[in-house]
C-alpha positions in Angstrom: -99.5 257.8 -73.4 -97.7 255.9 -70.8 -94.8 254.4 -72.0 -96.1 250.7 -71.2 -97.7 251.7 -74.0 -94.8 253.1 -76.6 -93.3 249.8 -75.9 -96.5 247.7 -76.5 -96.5 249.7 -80.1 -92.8 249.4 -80.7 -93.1 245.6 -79.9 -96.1 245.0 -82.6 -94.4 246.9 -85.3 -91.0 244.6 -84.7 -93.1 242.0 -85.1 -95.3 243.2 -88.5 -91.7 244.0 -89.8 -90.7 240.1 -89.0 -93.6 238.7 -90.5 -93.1 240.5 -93.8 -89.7 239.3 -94.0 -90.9 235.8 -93.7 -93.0 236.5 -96.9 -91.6 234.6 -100.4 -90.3 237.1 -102.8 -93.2 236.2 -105.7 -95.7 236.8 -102.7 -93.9 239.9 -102.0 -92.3 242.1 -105.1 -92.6 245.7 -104.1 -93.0 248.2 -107.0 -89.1 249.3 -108.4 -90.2 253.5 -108.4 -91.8 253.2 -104.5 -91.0 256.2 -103.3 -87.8 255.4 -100.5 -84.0 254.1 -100.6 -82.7 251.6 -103.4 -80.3 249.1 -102.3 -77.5 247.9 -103.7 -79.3 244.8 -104.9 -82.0 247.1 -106.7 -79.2 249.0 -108.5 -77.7 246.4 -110.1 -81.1 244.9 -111.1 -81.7 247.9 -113.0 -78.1 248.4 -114.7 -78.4 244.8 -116.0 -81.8 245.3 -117.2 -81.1 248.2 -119.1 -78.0 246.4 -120.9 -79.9 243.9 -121.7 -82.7 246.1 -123.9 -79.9 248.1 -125.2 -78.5 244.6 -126.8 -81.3 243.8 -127.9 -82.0 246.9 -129.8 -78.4 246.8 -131.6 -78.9 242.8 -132.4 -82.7 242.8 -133.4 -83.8 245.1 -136.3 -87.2 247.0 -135.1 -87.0 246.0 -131.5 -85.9 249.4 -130.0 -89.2 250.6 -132.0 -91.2 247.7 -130.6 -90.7 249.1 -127.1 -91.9 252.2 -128.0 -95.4 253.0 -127.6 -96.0 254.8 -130.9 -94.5 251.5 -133.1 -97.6 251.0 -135.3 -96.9 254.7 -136.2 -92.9 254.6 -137.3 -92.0 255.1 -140.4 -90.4 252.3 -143.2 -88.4 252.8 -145.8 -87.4 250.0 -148.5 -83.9 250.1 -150.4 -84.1 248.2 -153.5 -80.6 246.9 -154.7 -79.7 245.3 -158.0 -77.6 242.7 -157.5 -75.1 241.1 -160.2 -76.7 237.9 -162.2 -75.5 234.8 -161.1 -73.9 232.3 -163.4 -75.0 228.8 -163.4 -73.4 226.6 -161.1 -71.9 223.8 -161.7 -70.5 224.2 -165.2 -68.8 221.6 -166.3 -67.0 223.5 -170.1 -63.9 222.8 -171.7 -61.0 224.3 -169.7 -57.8 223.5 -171.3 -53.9 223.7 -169.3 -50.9 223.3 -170.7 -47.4 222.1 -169.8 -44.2 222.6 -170.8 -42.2 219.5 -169.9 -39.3 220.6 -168.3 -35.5 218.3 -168.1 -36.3 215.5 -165.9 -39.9 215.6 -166.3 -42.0 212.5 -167.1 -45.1 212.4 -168.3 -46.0 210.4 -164.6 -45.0 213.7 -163.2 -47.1 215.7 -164.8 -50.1 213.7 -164.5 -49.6 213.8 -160.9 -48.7 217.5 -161.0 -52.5 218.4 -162.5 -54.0 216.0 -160.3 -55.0 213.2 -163.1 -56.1 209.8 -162.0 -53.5 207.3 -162.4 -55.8 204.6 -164.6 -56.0 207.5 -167.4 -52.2 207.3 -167.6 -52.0 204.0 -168.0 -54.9 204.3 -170.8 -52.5 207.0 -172.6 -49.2 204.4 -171.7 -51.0 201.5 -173.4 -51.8 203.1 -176.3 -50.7 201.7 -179.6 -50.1 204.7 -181.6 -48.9 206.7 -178.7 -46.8 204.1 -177.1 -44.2 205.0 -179.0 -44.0 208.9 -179.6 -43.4 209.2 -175.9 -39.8 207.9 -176.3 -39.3 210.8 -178.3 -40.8 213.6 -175.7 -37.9 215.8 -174.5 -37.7 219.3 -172.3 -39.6 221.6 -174.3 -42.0 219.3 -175.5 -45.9 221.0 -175.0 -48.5 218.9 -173.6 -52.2 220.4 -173.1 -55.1 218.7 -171.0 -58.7 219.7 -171.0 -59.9 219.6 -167.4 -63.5 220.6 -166.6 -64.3 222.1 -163.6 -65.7 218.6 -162.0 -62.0 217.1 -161.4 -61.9 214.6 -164.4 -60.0 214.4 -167.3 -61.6 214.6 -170.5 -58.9 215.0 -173.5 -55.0 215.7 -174.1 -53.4 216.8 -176.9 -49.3 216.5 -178.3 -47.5 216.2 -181.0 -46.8 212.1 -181.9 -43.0 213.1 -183.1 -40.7 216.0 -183.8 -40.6 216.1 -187.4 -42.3 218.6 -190.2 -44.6 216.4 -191.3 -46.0 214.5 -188.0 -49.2 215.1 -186.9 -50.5 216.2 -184.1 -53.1 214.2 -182.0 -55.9 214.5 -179.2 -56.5 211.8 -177.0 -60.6 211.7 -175.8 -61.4 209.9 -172.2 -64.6 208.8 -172.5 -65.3 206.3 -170.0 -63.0 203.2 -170.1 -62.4 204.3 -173.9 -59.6 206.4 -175.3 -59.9 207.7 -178.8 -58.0 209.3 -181.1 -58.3 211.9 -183.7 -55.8 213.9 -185.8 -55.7 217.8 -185.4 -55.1 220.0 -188.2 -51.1 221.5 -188.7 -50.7 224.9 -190.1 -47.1 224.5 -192.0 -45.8 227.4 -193.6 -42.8 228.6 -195.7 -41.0 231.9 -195.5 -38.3 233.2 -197.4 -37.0 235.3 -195.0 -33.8 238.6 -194.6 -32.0 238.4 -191.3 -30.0 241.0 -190.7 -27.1 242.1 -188.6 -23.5 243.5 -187.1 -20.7 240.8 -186.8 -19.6 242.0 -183.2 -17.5 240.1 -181.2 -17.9 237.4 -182.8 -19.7 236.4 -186.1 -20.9 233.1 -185.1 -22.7 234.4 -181.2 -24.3 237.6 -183.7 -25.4 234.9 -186.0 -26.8 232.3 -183.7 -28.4 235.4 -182.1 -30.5 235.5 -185.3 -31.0 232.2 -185.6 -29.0 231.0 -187.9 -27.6 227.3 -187.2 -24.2 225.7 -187.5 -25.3 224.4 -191.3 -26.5 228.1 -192.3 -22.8 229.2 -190.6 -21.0 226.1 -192.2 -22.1 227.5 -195.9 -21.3 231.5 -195.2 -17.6 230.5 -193.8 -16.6 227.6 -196.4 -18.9 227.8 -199.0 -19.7 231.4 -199.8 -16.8 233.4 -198.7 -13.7 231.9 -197.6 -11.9 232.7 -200.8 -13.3 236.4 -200.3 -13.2 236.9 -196.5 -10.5 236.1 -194.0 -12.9 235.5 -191.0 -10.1 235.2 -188.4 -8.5 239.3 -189.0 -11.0 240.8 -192.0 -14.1 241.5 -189.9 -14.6 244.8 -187.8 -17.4 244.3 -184.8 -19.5 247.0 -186.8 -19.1 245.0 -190.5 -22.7 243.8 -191.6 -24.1 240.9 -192.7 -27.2 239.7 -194.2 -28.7 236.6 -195.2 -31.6 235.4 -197.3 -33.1 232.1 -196.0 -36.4 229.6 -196.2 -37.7 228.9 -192.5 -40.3 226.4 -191.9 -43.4 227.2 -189.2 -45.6 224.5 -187.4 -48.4 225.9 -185.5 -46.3 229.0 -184.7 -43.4 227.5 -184.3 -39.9 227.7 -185.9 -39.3 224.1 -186.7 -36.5 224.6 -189.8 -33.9 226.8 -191.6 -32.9 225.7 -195.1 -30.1 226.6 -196.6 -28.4 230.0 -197.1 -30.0 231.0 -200.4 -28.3 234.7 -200.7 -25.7 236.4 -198.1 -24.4 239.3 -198.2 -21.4 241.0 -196.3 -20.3 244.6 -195.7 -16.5 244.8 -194.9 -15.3 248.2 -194.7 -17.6 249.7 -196.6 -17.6 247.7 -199.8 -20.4 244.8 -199.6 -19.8 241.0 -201.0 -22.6 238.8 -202.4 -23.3 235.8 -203.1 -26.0 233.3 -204.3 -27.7 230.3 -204.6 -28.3 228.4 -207.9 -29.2 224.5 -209.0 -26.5 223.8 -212.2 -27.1 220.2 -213.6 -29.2 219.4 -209.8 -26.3 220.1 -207.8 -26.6 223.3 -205.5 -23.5 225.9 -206.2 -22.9 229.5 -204.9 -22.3 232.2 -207.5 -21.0 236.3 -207.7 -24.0 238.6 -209.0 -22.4 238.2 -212.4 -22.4 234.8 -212.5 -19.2 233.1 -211.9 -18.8 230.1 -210.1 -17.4 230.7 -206.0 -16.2 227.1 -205.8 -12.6 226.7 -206.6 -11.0 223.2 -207.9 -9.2 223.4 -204.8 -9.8 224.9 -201.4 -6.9 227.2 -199.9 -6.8 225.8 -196.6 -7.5 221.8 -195.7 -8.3 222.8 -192.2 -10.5 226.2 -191.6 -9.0 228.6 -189.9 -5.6 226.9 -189.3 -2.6 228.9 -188.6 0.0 228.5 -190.6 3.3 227.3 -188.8 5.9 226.9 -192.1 5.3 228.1 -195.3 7.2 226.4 -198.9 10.8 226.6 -199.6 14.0 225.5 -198.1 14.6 225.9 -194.3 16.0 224.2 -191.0 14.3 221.2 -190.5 13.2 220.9 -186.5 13.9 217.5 -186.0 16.8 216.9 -188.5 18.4 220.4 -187.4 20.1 220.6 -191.3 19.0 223.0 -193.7 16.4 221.0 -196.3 13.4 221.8 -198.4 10.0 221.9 -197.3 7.8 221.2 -200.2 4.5 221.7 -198.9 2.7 223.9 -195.8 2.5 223.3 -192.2 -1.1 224.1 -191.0 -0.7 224.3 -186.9 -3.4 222.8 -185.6 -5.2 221.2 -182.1 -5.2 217.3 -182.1 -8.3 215.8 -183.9 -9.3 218.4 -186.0 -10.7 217.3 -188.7 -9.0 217.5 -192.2 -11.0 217.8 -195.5 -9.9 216.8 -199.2 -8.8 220.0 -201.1 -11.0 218.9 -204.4 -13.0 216.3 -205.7 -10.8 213.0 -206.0 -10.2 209.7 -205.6 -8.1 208.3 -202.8 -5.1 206.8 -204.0 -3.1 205.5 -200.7 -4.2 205.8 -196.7 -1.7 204.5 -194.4 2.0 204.9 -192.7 4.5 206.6 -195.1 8.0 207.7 -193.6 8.2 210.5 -191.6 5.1 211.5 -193.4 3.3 209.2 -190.5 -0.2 208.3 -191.1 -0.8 209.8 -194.9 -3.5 210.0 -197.3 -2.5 210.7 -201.0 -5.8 212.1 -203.1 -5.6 211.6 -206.9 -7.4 214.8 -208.9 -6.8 214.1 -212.4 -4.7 215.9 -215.2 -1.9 214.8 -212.7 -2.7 216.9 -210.0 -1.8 215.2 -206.4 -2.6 216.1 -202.8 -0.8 214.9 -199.8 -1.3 215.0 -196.0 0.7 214.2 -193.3 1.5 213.4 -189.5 -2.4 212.0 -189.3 -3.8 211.2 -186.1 -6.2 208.5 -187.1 -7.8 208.5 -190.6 -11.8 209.0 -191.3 -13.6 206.0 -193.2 -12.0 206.0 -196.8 -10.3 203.4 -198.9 -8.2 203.3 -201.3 -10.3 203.7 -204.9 -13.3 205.4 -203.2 -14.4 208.8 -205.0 -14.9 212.0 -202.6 -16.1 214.8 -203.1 -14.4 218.6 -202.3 -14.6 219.2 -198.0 -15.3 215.3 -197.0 -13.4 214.7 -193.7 -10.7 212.4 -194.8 -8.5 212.2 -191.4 -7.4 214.2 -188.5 -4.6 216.5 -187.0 -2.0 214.6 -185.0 1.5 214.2 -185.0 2.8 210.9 -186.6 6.1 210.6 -188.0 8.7 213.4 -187.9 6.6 216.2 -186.3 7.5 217.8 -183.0 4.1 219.0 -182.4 0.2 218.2 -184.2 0.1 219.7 -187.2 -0.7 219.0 -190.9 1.4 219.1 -193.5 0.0 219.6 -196.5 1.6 219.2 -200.3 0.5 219.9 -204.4 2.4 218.2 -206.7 1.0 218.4 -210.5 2.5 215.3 -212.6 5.1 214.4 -209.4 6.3 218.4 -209.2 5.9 219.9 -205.8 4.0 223.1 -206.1 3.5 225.9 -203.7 -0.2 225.3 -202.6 -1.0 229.0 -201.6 0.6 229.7 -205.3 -1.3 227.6 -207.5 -3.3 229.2 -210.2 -6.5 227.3 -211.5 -9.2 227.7 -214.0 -12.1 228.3 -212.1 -15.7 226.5 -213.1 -17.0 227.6 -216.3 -19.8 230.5 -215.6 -22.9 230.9 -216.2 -24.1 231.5 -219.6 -27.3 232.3 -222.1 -30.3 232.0 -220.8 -29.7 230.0 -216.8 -27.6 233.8 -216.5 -30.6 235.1 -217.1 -32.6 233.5 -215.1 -30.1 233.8 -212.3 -29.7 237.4 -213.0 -33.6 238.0 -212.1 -33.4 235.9 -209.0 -30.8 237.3 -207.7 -31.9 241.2 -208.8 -34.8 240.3 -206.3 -32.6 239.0 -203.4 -30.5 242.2 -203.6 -33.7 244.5 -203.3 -35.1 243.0 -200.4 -31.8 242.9 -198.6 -31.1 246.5 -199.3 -34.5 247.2 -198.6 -34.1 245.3 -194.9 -30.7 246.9 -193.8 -32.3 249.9 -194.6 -34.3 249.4 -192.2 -32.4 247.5 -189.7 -29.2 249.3 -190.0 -31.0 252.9 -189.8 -32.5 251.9 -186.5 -29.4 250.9 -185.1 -27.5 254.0 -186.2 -30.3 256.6 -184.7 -29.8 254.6 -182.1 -26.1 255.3 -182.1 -26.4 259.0 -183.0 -29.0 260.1 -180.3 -26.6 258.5 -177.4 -23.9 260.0 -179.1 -25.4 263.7 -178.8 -26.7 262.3 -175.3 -22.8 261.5 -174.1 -20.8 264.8 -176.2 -19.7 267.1 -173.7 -22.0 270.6 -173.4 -20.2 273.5 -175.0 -18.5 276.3 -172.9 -21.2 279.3 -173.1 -19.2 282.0 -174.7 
């Protein structure tokens, strides 16, 4: 060939090469696995193709088997799992809360605090019976609601007052009504033996138990204080037990009566006493009997300390030698001074250097004086009172260089020394009330020996075992 020719062939194949490159690509898709060389273009084609079906296989349960060509043969396997039973929704039961109103809680508060509309505590506000028991709610006081599950209110419950025998009552909300209905109280009475060690201090060990400033009031100037001096006589481990009704309300400790038994261990030798009705009247008596009031108490102020006793001696304000013919009781300002027995007052008011004074008449010529008064307590002259009323208080009135009381016994205008005077005491039990008294108090005894026993034994295994855990090892020989 001549190469006119080669360039006549060369020139028509540049030009078939053109005219396929003119052709539109959906006129023109050549076949991916053509035999020749992929392009850049054809590469990345392919890559995202091939993520694209591996996507879909991970997203699409059964697709990766779809693309396969044996898919109507592939095997299926069903799981069958047993699921947990569904309660019903939408329950609308009772769900009751309750609150414990705390200081400075109202009951605004604690409608707001549980989310209750405001109109249902103007229903419970308006309420004639209820009205008033809410001036009586105070920290402590246990309120409970009954919320169901759809956001309403539906009852609330309380007690209308704080005493035994008050009720307590459940408000309904139904609609734009508000009844009321009483609940049923379980009250119940138990005679109860609290035991335990006087410690520090008799009253913290006492309170600890639950015992009450009354309950205290009757062991300390009742019961013992001819017997016991509580200010030196007791040892922290000295025992004491006490027999006593308590009062439940739904649960709850409302009331302690009085002491009805009490018994104390003071180095080693236990003191009783009890409580017995003689003619109506309440009195304490000794196991055998015998009456443990006195017609005249020892000491007009409990506990006092006493600053000058009865005889002759330098008088502080005078500075001459003179007789002092009664006690001086040193005592804080205000504390309050009782009558030393059953009287009638027979002078209140300014007398010398005496100060404020109140003269108590006993009978069978038997006087009491008291001196250098503060202020006086409500009495008159004439009025009968009995043994431990408050009559005045400490101060320092008159010739006194410091609050004190002096205190004087005189029997038919004869000054006596008051811690020497030696009285009858009440006439004893007798015939069959000894009896009687005898088996009540036989009783008492058993169950508090049969309680310390118990309580006691506790607290001394208690005591041994961290003894033997504190005694230093022995040297091994």
């Amino acid at each position: 060939m001549t190469d006119s020719h080669h360039d006549a062939v060369r020139r028509e194949n540049l030009e078939r090469a053109r005219a396929n490159a003119d052709v539109p690509a959906s006129r023109s898709i050549p076949h991916p696995f053509n035999a020749g060389r992929w392009t850049r273009r054809d590469w990345a084609h392919a890559s995202l193709i091939a993520t694209i079906g591996v996507l879909l296989a991970a997203i699409v349960p059964g697709f990766s088997t779809a693309l396969e060509g044996g898919a109507q043969n592939a095997q299926r396997m069903t799981l069958s799992l047993g699921l947990p039973k569904l309660g019903k929704q939408g329950s609308n039961q009772d769900r009751w809360q309750s609150v414990t109103l705390k200081k400075g809680q109202t009951l605004s508060g604690v409608f707001e605090e549980l989310g209750i509309p405001y109109d249902q505590l103007e229903k419970v506000m308006q309420h004639p019976k209820i009205k008033p028991a809410l001036r009586k709610l105070r920290p402590g006081t246990v309120m409970s609601f009954n919320l169901p599950a759809d956001g309403s209110v539906r009852a609330m419950r309380f007690e209308a007052g704080i005493g035994i025998g008050e009720e307590a009552i459940e408000l309904e909300f139904d609609g734009d009504a508000l009844r009321e209905r009483a609940l049923p109280m379980e009250i119940t009475t138990r005679t109860v033996v609290l035991s335990g060690e006087v410690g520090r201090s008799l009253f913290a060990s006492a309170r600890k138990l639950g015992l009450g400033s009354a309950q205290l009031n009757q062991l300390t100037d009742e019961m013992f204080k001819y017997d016991i001096d509580f200010d030196s006589d007791l040892d922290d481990d000295d025992r004491f037990s006490v027999v006593v009704d308590q009062t439940w309300k739904n649960g709850q400790l409302v009331k302690t009566g009085p002491v009805l038994a009490a018994t104390f261990t003071v180095d080693g030798k236990q003191k009783s006493a009890f409580r017995h009705l003689r003619d109506g009247k309440p009195e304490y008596f000794t196991p055998d009997g015998r009456s443990l009031k006195r017609p005249f108490i020892r000491m007009p102020i409990p506990y006092a300390r006493i600053s000058s006793g009865f005889g002759v001696r330098k008088h502080p304000v005078l500075g001459r030698m003179r007789g002092h013919m009664g006690i001086d009781y040193a005592a804080g300002a205000g504390t309050p001074i009782m009558a030393a027995g059953d009287a009638r007052v027979e002078f209140v008011g300014r007398k010398g250097g005496y100060g404020n004074a109140v003269i108590l008449n006993h009978g069978g010529g038997k006087t009491t004086l008291y001196g250098h008064m503060s202020r006086f307590a409500k009495i008159r002259p004439g009025q009968r009172v009995a043994q431990g009323t408050v009559i005045g208080y400490v101060g320092s009135t008159g010739m006194s260089t410091g609050p004190h009381l002096h205190y004087e016994f005189r029997v038919n205008g004869v000054h006596r020394n008051p811690l020497k005077m030696t009285l009858p005491p009440p006439t004893p039990l007798q015939g069959e009330a000894l009896v009687a008294f005898k088996n009540e108090t036989r009783r008492a005894l058993d169950k508090i020996r049969e309680v310390e026993d118990i309580v006691f034994q506790l607290d001394d295994d208690s005591r041994l075992a961290s003894t033997d855990k504190t005694a230093a090892p022995q040297k091994k020989g």
